[in-house]
SEMI-923828 format. One record per residue (C-alpha): x, y, z; residue in three letters. Coordinates in steps of 0.25 Angstrom, whole numbers, always signed. Example, Ala and Ser with C-alpha at 12.3 -4.5 7.8 and 13.67 -1.06 7.14 Angstrom:
R_+49_-18_+31_ALA .
R_+55_-4_+29_SER .
! end
This chain:
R_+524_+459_+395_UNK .
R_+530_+446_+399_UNK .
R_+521_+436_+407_UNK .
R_+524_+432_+422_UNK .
R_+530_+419_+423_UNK .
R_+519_+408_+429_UNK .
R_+530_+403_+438_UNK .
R_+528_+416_+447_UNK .
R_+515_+410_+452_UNK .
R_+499_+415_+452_UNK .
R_+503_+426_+460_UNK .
R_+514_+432_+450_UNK .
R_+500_+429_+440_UNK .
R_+488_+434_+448_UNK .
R_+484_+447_+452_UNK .
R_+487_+447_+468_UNK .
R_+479_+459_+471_UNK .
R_+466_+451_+463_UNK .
R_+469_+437_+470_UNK .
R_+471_+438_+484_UNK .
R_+475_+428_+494_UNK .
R_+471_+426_+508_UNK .
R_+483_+422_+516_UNK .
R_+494_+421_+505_UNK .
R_+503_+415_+513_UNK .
R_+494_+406_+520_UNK .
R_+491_+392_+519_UNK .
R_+477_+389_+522_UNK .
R_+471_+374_+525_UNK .
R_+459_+373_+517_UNK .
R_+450_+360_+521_UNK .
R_+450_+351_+506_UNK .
R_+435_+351_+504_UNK .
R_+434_+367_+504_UNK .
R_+444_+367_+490_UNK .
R_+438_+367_+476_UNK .
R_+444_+366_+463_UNK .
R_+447_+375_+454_UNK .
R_+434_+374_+444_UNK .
R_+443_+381_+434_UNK .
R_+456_+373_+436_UNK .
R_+463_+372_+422_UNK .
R_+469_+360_+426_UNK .
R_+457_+349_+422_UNK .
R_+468_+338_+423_UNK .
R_+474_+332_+435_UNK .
R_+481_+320_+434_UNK .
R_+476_+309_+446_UNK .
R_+490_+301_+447_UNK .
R_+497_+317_+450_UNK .
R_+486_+319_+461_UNK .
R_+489_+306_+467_UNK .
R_+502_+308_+468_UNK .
R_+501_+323_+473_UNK .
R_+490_+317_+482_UNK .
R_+500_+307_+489_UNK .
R_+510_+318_+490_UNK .
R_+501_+327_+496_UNK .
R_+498_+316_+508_UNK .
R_+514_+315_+508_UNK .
R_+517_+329_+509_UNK .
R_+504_+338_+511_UNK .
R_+500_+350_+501_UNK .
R_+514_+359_+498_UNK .
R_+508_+367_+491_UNK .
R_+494_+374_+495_UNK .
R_+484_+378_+487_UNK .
R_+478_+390_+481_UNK .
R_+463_+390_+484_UNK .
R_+451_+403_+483_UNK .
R_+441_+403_+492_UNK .
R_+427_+402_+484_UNK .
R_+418_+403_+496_UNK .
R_+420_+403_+511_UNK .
R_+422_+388_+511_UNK .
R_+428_+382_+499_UNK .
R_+439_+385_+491_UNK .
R_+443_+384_+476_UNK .
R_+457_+380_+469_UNK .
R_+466_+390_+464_UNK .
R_+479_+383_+463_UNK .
R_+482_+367_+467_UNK .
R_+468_+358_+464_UNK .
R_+480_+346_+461_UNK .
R_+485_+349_+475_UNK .
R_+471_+348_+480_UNK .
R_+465_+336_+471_UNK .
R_+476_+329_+477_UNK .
R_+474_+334_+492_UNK .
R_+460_+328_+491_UNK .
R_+465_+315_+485_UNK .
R_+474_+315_+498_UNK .
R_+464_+317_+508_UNK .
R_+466_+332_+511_UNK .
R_+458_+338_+520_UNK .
R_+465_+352_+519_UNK .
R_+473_+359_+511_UNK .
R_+485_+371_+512_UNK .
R_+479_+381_+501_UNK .
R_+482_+397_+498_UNK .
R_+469_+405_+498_UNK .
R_+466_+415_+487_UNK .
R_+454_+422_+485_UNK .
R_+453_+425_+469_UNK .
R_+442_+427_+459_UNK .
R_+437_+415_+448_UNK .
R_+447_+423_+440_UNK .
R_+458_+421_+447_UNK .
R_+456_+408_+452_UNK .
R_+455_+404_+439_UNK .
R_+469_+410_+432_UNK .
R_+477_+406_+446_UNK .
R_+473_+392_+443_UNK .
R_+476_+392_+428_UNK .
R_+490_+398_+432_UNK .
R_+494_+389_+444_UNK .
R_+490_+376_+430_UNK .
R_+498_+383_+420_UNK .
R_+510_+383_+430_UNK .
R_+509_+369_+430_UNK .
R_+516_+361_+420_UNK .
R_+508_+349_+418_UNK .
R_+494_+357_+415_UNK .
R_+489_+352_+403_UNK .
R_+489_+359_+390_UNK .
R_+473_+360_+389_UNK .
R_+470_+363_+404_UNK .
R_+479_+376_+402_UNK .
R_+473_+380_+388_UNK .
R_+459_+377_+395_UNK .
R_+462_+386_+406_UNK .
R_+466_+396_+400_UNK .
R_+452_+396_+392_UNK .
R_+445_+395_+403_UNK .
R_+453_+407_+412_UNK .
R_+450_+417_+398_UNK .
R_+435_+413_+396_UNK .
R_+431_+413_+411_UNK .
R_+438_+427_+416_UNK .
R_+437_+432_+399_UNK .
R_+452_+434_+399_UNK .
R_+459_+435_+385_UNK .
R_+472_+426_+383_UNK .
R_+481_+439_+387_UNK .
R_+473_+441_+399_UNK .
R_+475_+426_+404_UNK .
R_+487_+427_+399_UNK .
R_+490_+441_+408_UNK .
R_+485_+433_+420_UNK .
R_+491_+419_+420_UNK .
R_+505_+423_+415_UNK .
R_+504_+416_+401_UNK .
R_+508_+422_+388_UNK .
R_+494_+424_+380_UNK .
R_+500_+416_+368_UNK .
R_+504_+403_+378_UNK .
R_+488_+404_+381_UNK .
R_+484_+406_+368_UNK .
R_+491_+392_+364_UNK .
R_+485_+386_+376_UNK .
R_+471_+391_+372_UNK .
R_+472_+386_+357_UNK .
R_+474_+371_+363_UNK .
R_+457_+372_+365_UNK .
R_+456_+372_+350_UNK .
R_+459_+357_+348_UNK .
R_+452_+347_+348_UNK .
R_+445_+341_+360_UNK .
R_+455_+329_+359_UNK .
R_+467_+335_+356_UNK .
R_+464_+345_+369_UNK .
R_+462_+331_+377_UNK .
R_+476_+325_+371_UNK .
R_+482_+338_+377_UNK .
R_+476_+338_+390_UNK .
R_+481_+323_+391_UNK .
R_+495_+327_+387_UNK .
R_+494_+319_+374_UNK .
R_+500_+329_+366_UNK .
R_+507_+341_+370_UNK .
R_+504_+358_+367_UNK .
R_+513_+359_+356_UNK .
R_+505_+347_+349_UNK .
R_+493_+354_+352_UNK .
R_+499_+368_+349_UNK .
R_+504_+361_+333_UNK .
R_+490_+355_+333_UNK .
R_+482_+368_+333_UNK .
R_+488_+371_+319_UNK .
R_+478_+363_+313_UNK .
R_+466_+369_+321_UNK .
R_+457_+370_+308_UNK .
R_+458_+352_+307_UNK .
R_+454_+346_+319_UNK .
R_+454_+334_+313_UNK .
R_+469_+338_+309_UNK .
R_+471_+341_+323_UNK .
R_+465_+328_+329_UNK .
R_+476_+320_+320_UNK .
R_+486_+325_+323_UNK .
R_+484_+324_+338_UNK .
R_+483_+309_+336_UNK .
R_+496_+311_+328_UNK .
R_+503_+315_+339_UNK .
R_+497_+307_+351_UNK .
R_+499_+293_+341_UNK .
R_+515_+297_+336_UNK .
R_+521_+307_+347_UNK .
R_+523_+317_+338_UNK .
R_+531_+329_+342_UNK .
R_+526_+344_+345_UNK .
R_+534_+346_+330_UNK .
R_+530_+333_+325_UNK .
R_+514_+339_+327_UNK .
R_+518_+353_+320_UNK .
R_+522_+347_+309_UNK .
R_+509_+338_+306_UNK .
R_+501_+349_+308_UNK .
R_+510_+357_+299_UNK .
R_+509_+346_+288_UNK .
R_+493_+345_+289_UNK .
R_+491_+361_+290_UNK .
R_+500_+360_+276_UNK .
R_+494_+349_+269_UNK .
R_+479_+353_+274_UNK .
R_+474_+340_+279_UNK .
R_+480_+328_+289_UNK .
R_+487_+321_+279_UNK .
R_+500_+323_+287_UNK .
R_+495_+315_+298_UNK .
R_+500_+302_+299_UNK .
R_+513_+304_+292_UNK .
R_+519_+304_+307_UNK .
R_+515_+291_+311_UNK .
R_+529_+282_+313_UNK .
R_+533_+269_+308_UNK .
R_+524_+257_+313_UNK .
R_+537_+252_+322_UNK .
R_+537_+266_+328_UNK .
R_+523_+264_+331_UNK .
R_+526_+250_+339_UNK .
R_+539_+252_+345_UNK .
R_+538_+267_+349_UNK .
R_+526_+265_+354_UNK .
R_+529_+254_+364_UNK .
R_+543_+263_+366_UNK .
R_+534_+275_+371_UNK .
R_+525_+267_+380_UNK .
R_+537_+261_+387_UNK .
R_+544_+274_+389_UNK .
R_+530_+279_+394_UNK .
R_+528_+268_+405_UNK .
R_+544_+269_+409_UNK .
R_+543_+285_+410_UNK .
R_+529_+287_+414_UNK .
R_+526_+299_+405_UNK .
R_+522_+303_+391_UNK .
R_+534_+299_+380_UNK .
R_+536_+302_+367_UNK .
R_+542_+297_+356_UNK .
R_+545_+303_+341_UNK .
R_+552_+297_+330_UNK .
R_+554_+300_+315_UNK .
R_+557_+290_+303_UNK .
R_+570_+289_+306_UNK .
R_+567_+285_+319_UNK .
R_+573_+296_+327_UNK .
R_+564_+302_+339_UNK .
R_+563_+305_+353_UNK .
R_+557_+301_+365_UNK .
R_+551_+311_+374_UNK .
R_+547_+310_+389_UNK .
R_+536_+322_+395_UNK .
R_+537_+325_+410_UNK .
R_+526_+332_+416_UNK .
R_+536_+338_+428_UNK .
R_+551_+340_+433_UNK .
R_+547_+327_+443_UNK .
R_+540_+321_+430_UNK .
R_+555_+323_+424_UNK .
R_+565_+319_+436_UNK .
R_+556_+306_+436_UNK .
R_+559_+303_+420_UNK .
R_+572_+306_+422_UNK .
R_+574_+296_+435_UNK .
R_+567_+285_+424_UNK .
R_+579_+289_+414_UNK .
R_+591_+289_+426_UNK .
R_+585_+275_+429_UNK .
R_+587_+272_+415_UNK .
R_+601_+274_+412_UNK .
R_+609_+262_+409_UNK .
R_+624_+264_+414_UNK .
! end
């Protein structure tokens, strides 16, 4: 049975005759000091500068759009769907804010607020896996079950659950984005050597290798049974210095993670991360302004 799409929404997700809404179509004014978060969010990151910059939006422009909120008692109310937009209310001096009102178990709460983070594309590989940990222990669901309510296929949540099986500090390397899922997913194949593990996450982090670059260590230490392998990436000492000061410069012109790989014949590419289409348009007006007629 093919799964829904997650861009339908939480409706096309959740059960509507379980979760009920009281006014659908109503945007209710909720004074700021009655709103809770979400004790269960997923998300456990949120980056400061972003909430600054949605905070001086919000002052420009108010809230587009409301919030989702349960109402836990007859005066408070707890987060479904929008704890940034509400983070960044506060920071701008809110004293209301527009919200939809839902009245849904711990359950529900729970699974509508891992599926509004998962839609979002700059969630962090750790925060989904954790989620989804959480969600299937809580409410007892097993990966097809989740995977029934939130619109995943069991084997994507399968991936993301395996990531828990690292080590603490490759999980935190992660989480800050210093390496990406496929490193992690290539690292996993040496789940009986943490030790090999740990290596070859510095491996990564200190020469930018590639997601392929990373399976074929891994490949080469699982053959020959022991870390021997590692090291044998490391390039030349000129690559080390100039490279180096290359990436830092590109880094500060570009403002966002850049990555360069090279081979002995010194052949390579340099790579740019965006974390959105705005993210994009705004590297790609840094090249324009680049061009030399």
């Amino acid at each position: 049975m093919k799964k829904q799409a997650l861009g339908r929404g939480l409706n096309a997700l959740i059960n509507t005759e379980e979760v009920k809404t009281e006014g659908s179509t109503n945007i209710n004014e909720i004074d700021i000091e009655l709103i809770e978060a979400n004790p269960n969010q997923p998300r456990t990151d949120f980056d400061e500068d972003e909430l600054a910059e949605l905070s001086d939006s919000i002052k420009e422009v108010g809230i587009i759009t409301p919030i989702t909120l349960r109402k836990i008692d007859e005066s408070h109310y707890q987060i479904i769907a929008g704890e940034r937009r509400y983070r960044a209310a506060k920071m701008a001096g809110l004293k209301k804010m527009p919200a939809y009102i839902r009245t849904a178990n711990d359950e529900q709460t729970q699974v509508m607020a891992l599926i509004e983070n998962i839609q979002r594309a700059d969630l962090n590989a750790m925060d989904i896996a954790l989620g989804y940990q959480k969600a299937m222990t809580d409410f007892e669901l097993t990966q097809e079950k989740l995977s029934n309510k939130i619109g995943k296929n069991r084997a994507t949540i399968a991936n993301f659950l395996r990531l828990l099986k690292l080590p603490a500090e490759i999980q935190l390397g992660l989480r800050d984005r210093k390496i990406d899922m496929g490193h992690a997913k290539a690292i996993l194949g040496l789940s009986d050597n943490t030790a090999a593990q740990i290596k070859v996450y510095h491996e990564v982090i200190n020469n930018n290798l590639t997601v392929r670059d990373t399976e074929a260590l891994v490949k080469k230490i699982s053959l020959k049974g022991d870390t021997a392998a590692i090291g044998n990436n490391k390039p030349p000492r000129f690559v080390s210095e100039e490279y180096t000061k290359l990436k830092d410069e590109l880094t500060q012109l570009f403002n966002t993670r850049v990555s360069l790989q090279y081979n002995e014949q010194g052949k390579g590419k340099i790579s740019l991360s965006f974390d959105s289409d705005d993210d994009l348009m705004r590297i790609m007006s840094i090249l324009d302004k680049l061009k030399i007629d």
